[in-house]
C-alpha positions as CSV (number, residue, x, y, z in Angstrom):
1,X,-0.7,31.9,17.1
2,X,-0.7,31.7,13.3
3,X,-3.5,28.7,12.3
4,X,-5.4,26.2,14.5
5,X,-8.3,24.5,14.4
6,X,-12.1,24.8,15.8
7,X,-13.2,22.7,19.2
8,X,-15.2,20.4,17.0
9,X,-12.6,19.8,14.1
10,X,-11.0,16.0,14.7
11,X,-7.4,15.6,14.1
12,X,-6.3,11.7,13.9
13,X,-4.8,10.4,17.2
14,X,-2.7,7.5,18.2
15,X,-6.1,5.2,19.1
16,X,-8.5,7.4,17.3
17,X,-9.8,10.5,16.4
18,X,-9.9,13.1,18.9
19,X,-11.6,16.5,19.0
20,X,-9.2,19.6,19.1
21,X,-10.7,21.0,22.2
22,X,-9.5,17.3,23.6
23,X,-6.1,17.3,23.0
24,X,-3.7,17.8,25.8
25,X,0.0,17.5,26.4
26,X,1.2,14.2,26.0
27,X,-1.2,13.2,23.4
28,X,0.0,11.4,20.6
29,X,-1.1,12.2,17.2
30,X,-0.3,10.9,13.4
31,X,2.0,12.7,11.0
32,X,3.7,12.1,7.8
33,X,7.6,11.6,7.7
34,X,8.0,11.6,4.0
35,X,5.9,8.8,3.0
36,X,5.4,6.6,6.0
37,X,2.6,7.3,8.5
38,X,4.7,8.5,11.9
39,X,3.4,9.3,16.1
40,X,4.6,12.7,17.1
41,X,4.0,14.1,20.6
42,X,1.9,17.2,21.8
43,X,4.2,19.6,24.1
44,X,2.2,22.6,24.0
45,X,-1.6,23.7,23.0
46,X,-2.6,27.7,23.3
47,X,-6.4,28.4,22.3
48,X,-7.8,31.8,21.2
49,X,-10.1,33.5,19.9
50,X,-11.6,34.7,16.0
51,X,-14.6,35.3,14.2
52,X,-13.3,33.8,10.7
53,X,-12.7,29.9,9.8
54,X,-12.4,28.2,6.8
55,X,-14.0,24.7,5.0
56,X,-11.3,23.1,2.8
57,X,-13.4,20.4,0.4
58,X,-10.6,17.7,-0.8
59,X,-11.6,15.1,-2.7
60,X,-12.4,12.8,0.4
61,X,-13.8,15.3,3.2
62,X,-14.3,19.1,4.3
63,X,-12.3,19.8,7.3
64,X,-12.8,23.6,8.8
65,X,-9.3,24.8,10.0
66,X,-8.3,29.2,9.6
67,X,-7.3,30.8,7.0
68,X,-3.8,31.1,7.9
69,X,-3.4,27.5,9.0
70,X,-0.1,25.9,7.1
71,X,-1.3,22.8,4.8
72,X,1.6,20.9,3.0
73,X,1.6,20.7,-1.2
74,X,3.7,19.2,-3.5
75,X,5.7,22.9,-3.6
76,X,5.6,23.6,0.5
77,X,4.1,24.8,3.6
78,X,1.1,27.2,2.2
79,X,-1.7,29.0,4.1
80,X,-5.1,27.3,3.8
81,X,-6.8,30.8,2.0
82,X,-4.3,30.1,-1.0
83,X,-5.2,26.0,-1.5
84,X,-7.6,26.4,-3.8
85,X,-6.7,24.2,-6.8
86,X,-4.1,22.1,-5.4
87,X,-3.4,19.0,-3.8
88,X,-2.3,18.3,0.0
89,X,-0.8,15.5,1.5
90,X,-3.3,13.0,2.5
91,X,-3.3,9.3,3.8
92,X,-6.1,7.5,4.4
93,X,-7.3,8.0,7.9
94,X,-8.8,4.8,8.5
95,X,-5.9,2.8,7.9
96,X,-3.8,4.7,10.6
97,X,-3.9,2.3,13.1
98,X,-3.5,-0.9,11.7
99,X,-0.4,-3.2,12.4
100,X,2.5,-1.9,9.6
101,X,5.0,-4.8,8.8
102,X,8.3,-5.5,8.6
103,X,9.2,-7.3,5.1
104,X,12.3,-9.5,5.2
105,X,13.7,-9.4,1.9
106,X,15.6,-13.1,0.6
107,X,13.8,-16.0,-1.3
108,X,10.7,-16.2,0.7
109,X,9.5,-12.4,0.0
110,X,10.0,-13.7,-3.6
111,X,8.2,-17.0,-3.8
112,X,5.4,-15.4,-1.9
113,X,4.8,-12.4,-4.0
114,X,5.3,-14.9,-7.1
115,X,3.0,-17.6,-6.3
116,X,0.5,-14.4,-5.2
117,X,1.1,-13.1,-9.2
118,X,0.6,-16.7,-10.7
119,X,-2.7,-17.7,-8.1
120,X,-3.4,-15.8,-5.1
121,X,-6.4,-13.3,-4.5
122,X,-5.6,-9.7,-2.9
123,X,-8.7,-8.7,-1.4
124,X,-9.3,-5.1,0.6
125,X,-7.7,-6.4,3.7
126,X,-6.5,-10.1,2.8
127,X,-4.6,-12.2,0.8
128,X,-5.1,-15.7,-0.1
129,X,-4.4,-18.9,-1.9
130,X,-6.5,-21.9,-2.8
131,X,-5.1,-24.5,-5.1
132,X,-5.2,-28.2,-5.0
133,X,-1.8,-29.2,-4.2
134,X,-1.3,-29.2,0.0
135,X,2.7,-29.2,-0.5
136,X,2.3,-25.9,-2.8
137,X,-0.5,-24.2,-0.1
138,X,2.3,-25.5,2.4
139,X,5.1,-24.0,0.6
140,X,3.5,-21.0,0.4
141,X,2.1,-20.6,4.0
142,X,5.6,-20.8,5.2
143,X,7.1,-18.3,2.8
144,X,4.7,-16.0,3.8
145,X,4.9,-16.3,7.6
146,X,9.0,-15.9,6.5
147,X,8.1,-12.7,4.9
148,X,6.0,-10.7,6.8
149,X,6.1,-12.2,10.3
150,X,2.0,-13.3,9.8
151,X,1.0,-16.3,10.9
152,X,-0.7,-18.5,7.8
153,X,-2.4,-21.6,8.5
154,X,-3.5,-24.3,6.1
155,X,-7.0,-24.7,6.0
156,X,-8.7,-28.0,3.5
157,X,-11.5,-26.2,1.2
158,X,-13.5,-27.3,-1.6
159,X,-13.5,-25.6,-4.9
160,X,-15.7,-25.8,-7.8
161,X,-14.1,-27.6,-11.1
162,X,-15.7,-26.3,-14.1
163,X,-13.5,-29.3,-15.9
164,X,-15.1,-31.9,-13.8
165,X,-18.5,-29.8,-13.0
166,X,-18.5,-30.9,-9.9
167,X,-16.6,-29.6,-6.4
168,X,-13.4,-31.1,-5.9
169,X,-10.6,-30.5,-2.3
170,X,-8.8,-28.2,-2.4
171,X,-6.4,-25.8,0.7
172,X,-6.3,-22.9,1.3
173,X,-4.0,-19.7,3.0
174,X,-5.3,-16.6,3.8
175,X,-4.0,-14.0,6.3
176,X,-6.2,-10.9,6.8
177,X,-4.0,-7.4,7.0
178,X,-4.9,-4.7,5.0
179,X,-1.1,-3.6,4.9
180,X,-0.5,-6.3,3.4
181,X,-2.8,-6.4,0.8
182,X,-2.0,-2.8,-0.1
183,X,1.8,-3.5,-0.1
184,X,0.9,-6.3,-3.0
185,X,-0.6,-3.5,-5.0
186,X,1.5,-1.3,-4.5
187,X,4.4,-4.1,-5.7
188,X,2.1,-5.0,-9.0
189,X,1.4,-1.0,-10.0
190,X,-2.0,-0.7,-8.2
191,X,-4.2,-3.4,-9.9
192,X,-3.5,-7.2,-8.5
193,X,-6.1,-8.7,-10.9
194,X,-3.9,-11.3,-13.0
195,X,-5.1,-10.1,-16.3
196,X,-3.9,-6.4,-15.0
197,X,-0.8,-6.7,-12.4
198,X,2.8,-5.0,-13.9
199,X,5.5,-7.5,-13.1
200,X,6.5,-6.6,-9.4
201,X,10.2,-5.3,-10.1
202,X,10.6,-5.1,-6.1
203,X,11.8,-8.8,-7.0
204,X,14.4,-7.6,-8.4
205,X,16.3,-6.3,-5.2
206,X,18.8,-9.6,-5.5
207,X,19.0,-13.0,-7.1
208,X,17.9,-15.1,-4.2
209,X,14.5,-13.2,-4.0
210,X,14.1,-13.3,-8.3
211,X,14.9,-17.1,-8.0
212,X,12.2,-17.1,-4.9
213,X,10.1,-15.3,-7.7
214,X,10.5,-17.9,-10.0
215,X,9.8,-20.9,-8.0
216,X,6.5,-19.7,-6.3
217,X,5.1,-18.5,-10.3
218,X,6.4,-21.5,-11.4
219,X,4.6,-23.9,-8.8
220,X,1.6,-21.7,-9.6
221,X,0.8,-20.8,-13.1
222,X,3.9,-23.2,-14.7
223,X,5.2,-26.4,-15.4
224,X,8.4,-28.5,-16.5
225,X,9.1,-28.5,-20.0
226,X,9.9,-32.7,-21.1
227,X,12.3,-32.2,-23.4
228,X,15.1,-30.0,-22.3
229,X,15.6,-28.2,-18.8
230,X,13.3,-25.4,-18.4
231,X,10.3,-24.5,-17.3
232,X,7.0,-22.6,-19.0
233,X,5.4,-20.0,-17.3
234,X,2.0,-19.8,-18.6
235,X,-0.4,-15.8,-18.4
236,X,-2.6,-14.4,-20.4
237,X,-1.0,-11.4,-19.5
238,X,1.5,-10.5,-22.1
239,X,3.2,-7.4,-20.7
240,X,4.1,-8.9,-17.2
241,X,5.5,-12.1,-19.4
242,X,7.5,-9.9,-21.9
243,X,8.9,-7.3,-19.0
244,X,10.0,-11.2,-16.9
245,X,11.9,-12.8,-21.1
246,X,13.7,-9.1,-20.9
247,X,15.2,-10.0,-17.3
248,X,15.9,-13.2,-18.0
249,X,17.0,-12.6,-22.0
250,X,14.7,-15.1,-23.1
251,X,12.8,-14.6,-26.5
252,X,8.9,-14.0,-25.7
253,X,6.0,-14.5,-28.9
254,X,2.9,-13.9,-27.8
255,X,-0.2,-15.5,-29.0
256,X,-2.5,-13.6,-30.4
257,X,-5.4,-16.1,-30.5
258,X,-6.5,-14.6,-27.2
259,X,-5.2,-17.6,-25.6
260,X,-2.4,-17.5,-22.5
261,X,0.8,-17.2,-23.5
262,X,4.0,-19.2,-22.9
263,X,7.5,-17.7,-21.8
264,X,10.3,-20.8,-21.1
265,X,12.6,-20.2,-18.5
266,X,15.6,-22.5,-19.3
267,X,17.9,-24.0,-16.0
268,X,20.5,-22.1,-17.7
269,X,19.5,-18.1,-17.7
270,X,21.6,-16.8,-15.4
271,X,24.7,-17.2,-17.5
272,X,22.9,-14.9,-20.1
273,X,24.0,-12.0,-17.5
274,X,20.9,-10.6,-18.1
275,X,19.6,-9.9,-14.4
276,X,20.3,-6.3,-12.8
277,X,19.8,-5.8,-9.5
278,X,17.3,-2.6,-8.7
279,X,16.4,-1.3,-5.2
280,X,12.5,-0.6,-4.4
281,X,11.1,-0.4,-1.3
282,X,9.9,-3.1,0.4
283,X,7.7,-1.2,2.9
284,X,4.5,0.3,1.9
285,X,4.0,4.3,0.7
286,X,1.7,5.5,3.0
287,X,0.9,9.4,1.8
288,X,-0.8,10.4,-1.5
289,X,-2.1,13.6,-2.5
290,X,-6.1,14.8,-2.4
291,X,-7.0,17.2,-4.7
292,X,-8.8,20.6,-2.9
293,X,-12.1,21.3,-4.8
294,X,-13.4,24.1,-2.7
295,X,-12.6,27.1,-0.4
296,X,-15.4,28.8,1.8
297,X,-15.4,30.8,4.2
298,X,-17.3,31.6,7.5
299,X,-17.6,34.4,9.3
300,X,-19.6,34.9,12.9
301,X,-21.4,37.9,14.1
302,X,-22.3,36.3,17.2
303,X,-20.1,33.9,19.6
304,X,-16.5,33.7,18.3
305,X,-15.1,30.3,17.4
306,X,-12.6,29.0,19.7
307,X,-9.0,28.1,18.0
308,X,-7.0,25.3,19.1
309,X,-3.2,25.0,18.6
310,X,-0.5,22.4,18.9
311,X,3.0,22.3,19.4
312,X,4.3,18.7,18.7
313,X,7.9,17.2,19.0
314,X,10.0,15.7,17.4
315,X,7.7,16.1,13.9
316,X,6.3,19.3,13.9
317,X,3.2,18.3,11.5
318,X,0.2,16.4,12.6
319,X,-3.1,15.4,10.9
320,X,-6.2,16.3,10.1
321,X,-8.3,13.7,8.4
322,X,-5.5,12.7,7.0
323,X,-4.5,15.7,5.7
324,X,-0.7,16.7,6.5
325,X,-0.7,20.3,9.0
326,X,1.4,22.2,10.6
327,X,2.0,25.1,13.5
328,X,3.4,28.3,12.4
329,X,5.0,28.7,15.6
């Protein structure tokens, strides 16, 4: 047996961490199928015998595997002795058994990510809206639940005006999922703070879920222009409005008094021909890379460390604080 790991060393579970001196046949463990977290099955585990190990420092733990044990990089399968300096497969650890989702794509996906743009909060493990119009919360709630399958409920709040100075009603939808909230940033390039957030081109997949897109901005962070049929969507955040005029041909000017912006959407855009359909996934990347910082090595003169291998089917890799392995054999 090429590789394996120490009794103590944890290795991510379906259900929790186990120790590797705990693992049997049958177990279920985590591993990375491209970029979604995936079970794989324990068939075989052999155990032996060695006076070396080594501590791999990545940029969120030290794990202690052997030298020879097969990590995955950007370039491959390499042996942990030659990891020094580069990055390994990694997803957060923590996160492994939370509920994933299945995202419908259509209309509601749209209106849902585009009222979340124009008003919603993405917190670490929620997502919510509070406005002051119940048929909007409504609107929204339902979209959602469309969506992602979540249930969303409308709860009455009150919110402080700084208008008015005093607190005024207000409702308010929040579902707690950590998947989703991290699938939100990962649609809006990795920042969801309003001033920050790249237009979410996943919208873009069709035109029922950009004119979804549309309508739940609109009902948030726009209004119906008097005068001729269109609408004005109102940011402060000029790149997201001048990425949406491109897709929609519309001209786009700025202000540059440091107050929001305008972009009019007229009734009429889609016979610009503007719109192209792109495909981005609707599900969330689950793997990254960790950068390793540091090698050392062990070695005992007294009681030899016992190694623990797996054999796994029908993925071959498993993890080890999130970090992507693999049997040589």
């Amino acid at each position: 047996m090429e590789g394996g790991l120490p009794s103590g060393q944890t290795v991510n579970a379906v259900g929790g961490r186990l120790h590797a001196r705990e693992v049997r046949v049958g177990c279920r463990l985590w591993t990375l199928d491209g970029d979604r977290t995936v079970p794989t099955t324990v068939t075989g585990v052999t155990s032996v015998q060695a006076r070396e190990v080594l501590d791999v420092t990545t940029d969120h733990v030290t794990f202690t595997v052997t030298p020879d044990q097969l990590l995955s990089t950007p370039d491959g399968w390499i042996h942990a002795r030659d990891a020094q300096d580069t990055v390994l497969a990694w997803t957060p650890a923590r996160k492994l058994n939370r509920v994933r989702l299945d995202i419908a794509p259509g209309y509601p996906l749209g209106y849902f990510v585009g009222a979340t743009c124009a008003d919603g909060t993405v917190g670490g493990n929620y997502v919510s809206l509070v406005v002051n119009d119940r048929e909007f919360a409504l609107r929204y709630a339902g979209h959602l639940t469309s969506a992602t399958g979540l249930a969303a409920r409308l709860e009455a709040v009150s919110r402080p005006s700084g208008y008015l100075g005093r607190e005024v009603p207000g409702f308010r939808v929040r579902v707690v999922s950590s998947y989703l909230a991290d699938l939100l940033r990962q649609y809006v390039g990795g920042d969801a703070h309003h001033l920050r957030q790249a237009f979410p081109r996943v919208v873009l997949r069709d035109r029922d879920t950009f004119e979804g897109f549309l309508d739940g901005y609109g009902d948030g962070d726009g209004c119906q222009v008097n005068t001729w049929s269109a609408r004005a969507l109102i940011s402060a955040n000029v790149p997201f409005l001048a990425d949406l005029a491109q897709i929609i041909g519309a001209r786009f000017t700025p202000r540059t008094d440091g107050k929001a912006s305008r972009l009019f959407v007229a009734d009429s855009w889609p016979s610009r021909g503007t719109f192209r359909a792109e495909r981005h996934p609707l599900r969330l990347r689950e793997s990254s890379w960790a950068q390793v910082h540091r090698l050392r090595g062990r070695v005992t003169t007294g009681k030899p460390y016992t190694l623990h291998g797996f054999r796994l089917e029908p993925r071959p890799g498993f993890l080890i604080n999130g970090h992507l392995a693999r049997p040589a054999w």
